[in-house]
C-alpha positions in Angstrom: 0.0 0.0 0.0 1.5 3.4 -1.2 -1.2 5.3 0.0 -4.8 5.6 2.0 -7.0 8.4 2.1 -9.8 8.2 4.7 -10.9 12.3 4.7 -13.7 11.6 2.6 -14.8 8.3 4.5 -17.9 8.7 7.0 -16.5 7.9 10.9 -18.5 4.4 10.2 -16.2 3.8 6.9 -13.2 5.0 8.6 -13.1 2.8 11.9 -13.1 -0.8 10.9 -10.2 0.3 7.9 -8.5 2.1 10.8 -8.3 -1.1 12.8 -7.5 -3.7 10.4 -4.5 -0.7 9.5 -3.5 -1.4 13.1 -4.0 -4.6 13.1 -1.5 -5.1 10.0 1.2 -3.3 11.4 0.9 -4.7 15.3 1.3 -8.2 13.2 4.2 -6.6 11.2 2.1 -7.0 7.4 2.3 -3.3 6.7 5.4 -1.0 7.3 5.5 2.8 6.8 7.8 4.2 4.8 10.1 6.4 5.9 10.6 9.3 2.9 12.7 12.3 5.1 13.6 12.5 8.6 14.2 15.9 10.3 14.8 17.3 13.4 11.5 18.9 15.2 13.5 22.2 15.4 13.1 21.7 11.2 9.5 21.4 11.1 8.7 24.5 9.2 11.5 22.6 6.0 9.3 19.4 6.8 6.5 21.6 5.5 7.6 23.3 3.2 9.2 19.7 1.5 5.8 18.3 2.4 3.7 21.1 0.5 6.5 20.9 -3.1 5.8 16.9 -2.6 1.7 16.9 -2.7 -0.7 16.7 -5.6 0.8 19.3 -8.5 3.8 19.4 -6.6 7.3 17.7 -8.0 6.1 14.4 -5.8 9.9 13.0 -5.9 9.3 11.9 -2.2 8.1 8.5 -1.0 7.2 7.9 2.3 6.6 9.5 5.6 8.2 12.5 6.9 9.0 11.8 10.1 10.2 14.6 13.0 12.2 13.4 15.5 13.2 14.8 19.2 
């Protein structure tokens, strides 16, 4: 799985497809993909990589962007 989109899901849609995501990665089946990692104190460059990576942007990232401690 690349991607899942639940935004447009009612909270009845989104809650079993939320647990059987949990469920997958408790059990180890799904992994996320880690794209960029960046210190918290770079959180305003995650942004801005995250908003040149979304639909109409250049989308050369994969994965997560992840902010660490």
């Amino acid at each position: 799985m690349l991607g899942f989109a639940m935004f447009n899901a009612s909270p009845v849609e989104q809650q079993p497809c939320a647990a059987d995501i949990n469920r997958w990665l408790s059990e180890g089946k799904l992994r996320a993909v880690i794209g960029k990692s960046l210190k918290l104190q770079q959180a305003a460059e995650a942004h801005r990589i995250q908003e040149e990576n979304t639909l109409g942007g250049r989308g050369d990232l994969t994965g997560k962007i992840v902010l660490e401690p």
